[in-house]
C-alpha positions in Angstrom: 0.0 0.0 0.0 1.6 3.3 -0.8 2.5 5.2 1.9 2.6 8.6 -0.4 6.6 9.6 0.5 7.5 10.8 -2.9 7.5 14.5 -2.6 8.4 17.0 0.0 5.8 18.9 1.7 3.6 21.6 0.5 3.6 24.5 2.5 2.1 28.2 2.1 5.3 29.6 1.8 5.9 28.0 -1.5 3.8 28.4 -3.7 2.3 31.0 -6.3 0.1 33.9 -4.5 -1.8 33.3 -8.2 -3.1 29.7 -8.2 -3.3 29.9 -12.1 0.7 30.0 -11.7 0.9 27.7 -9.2 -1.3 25.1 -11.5 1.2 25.7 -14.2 4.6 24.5 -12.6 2.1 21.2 -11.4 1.6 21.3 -15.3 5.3 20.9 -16.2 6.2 19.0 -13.3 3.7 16.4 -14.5 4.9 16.2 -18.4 8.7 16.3 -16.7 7.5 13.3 -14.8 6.4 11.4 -18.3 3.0 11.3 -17.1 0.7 9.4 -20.8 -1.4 12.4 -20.6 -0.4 15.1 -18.3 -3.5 17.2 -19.5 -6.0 14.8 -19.1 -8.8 16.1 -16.4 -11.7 14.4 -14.7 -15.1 17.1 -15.6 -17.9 17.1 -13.4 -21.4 18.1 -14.8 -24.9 17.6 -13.7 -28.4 17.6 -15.0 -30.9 19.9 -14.4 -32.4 17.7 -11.4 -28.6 17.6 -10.0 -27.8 14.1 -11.2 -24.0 13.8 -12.0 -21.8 12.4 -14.5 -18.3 12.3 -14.8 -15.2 11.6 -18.0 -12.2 12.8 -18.7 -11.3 15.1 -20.9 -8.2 16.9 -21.9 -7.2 20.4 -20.7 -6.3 22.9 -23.9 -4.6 25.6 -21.9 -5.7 28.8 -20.1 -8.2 31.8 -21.9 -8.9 35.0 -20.0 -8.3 32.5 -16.6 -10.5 29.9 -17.9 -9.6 25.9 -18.1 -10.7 25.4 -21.4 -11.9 22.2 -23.3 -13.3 21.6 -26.7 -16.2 18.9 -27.2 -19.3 17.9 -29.5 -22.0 20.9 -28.0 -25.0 18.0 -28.7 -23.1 15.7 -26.5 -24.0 14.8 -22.4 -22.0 17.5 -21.1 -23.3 19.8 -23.0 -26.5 19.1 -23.1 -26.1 19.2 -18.8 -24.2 22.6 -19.1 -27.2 24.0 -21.2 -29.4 23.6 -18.2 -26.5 24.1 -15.3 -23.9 25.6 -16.2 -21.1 25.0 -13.5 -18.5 22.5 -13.0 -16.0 20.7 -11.4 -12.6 19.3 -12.4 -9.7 16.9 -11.1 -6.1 16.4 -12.5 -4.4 13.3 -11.0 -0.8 13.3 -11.5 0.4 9.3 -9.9 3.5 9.7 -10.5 4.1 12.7 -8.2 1.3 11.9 -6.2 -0.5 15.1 -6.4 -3.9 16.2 -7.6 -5.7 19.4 -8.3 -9.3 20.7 -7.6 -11.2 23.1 -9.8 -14.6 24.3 -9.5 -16.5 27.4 -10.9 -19.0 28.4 -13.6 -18.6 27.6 -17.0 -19.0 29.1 -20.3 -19.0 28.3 -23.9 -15.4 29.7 -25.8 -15.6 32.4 -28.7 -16.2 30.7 -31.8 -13.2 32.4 -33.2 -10.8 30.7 -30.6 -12.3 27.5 -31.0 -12.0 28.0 -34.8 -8.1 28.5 -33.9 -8.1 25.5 -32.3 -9.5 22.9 -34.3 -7.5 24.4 -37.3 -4.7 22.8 -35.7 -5.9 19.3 -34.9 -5.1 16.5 -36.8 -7.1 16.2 -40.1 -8.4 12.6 -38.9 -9.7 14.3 -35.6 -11.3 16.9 -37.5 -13.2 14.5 -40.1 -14.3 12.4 -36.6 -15.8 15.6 -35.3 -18.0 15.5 -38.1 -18.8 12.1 -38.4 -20.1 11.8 -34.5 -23.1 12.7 -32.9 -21.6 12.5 -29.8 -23.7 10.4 -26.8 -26.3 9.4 -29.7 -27.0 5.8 -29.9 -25.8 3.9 -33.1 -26.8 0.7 -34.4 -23.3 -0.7 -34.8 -19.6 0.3 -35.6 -19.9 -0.2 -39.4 -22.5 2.7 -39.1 -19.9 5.0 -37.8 -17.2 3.9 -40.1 -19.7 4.5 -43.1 -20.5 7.4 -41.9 -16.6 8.5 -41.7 -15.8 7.4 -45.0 -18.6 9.9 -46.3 -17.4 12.8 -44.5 -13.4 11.9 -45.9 -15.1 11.9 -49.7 -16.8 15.3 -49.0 -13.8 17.1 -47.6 -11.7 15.3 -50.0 -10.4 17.7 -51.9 -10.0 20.7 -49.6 -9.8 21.5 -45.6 -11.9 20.6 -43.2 -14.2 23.2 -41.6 -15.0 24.1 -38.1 -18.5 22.0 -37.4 -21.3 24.2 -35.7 -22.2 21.6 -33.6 -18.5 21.5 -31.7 -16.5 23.9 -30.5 -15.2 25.0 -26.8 -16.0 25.4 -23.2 -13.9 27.5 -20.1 -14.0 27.0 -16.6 -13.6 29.9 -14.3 -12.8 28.9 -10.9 -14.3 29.7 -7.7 -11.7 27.3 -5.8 -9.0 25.4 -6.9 -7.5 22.9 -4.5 -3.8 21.5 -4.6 -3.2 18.3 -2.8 0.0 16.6 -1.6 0.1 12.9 -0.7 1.7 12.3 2.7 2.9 9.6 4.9 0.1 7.8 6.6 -2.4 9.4 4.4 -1.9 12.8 6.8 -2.0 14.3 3.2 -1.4 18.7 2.6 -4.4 20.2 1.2 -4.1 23.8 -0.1 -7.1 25.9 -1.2 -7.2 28.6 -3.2 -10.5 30.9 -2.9 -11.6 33.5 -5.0 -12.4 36.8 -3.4 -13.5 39.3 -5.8 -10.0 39.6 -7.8 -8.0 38.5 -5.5 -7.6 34.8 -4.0 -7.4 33.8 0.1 -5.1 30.6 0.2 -6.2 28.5 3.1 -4.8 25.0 4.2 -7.6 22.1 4.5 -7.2 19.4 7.3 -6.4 15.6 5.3 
């Protein structure tokens, strides 16, 4: 059973007054570690009679201090973020045994910036985000893979555009936690709070 020994303590006195800094040396430290997927985040939505569902999805960098995320906008999420739009988030980095809590509203991304983005995703991603109708049911996988091959034939010939039916979301945070394992599961906890536009950093029992 681990015992959580792998990194020194957290204390107040070192880290970031801004938690948006403080979540970005986590960042590198994680991809220094040669975590698969260093970006990859746990999101947290619910329905409009508070019934929750969780997946992962990955983290595509900070806008206007927003975690941002791009998804199909007829999917689950979205169709739960229509109707309640706030949200929570966890990294989990194992290999430094560390995690980090985000929760705040959330809001749909300019369509410009997610234009940006999906400009530079890989064409085969791009012709997928046309293909699905993400959280529909489908008869079978042959289905899908018909329906991929038609999308391919239409964008044959020239780029592929920006579907209106995807694009992104950002994720302001109200808190966002950073938490240390410890020995004997006595683990560091370290909360950020927002307080107008500043943030009170307060330390949570284990």
């Amino acid at each position: 059973m681990s015992q959580y020994t792998k990194n020194p303590p957290l204390n107040v006195d070192d880290v970031a007054a801004d938690p948006l800094e403080q979540f970005l040396r986590w960042l590198e430290d994680a991809r220094a570690a040669g975590m698969i997927e260093p970006g990859a985040m746990a999101l947290a939505t619910a329905d409009a009679q508070a019934r929750p569902s969780l997946r992962i999805v990955l983290f595509k960098g900070l806008h206007e201090g927003a975690f941002t995320f791009y998804t199909d906008y007829r999917g689950r999420k979205a169709q739960e973020l229509a109707v309640n739009p706030v949200a929570a988030a966890t990294f989990w980095w194992d290999r430094l045994e560390r995690q980090v809590r985000i929760e705040g509203p959330i809001h749909p991304l300019p369509r410009a910036l997610s234009a940006a983005y999906f400009a530079t995703r890989y064409r085969g991603s791009q012709l997928a985000a046309h293909a699905s109708r993400q959280s529909s049911v489908v008869r079978d996988r042959s289905e899908l893979d018909a329906r991929l091959a038609e999308i391919e034939a239409r964008y044959a010939d020239g780029p592929v555009p920006l579907p209106e039916h995807w694009g992104g979301y950002g994720l302001t945070p109200q808190h966002i936690e950073f938490w240390q394992g410890r020995g004997g599961r006595f683990h560091d906890r370290l909360r950020y709070a927002r307080e107008g536009s500043t943030w009170r950093l307060e330390r949570l029992e284990p």
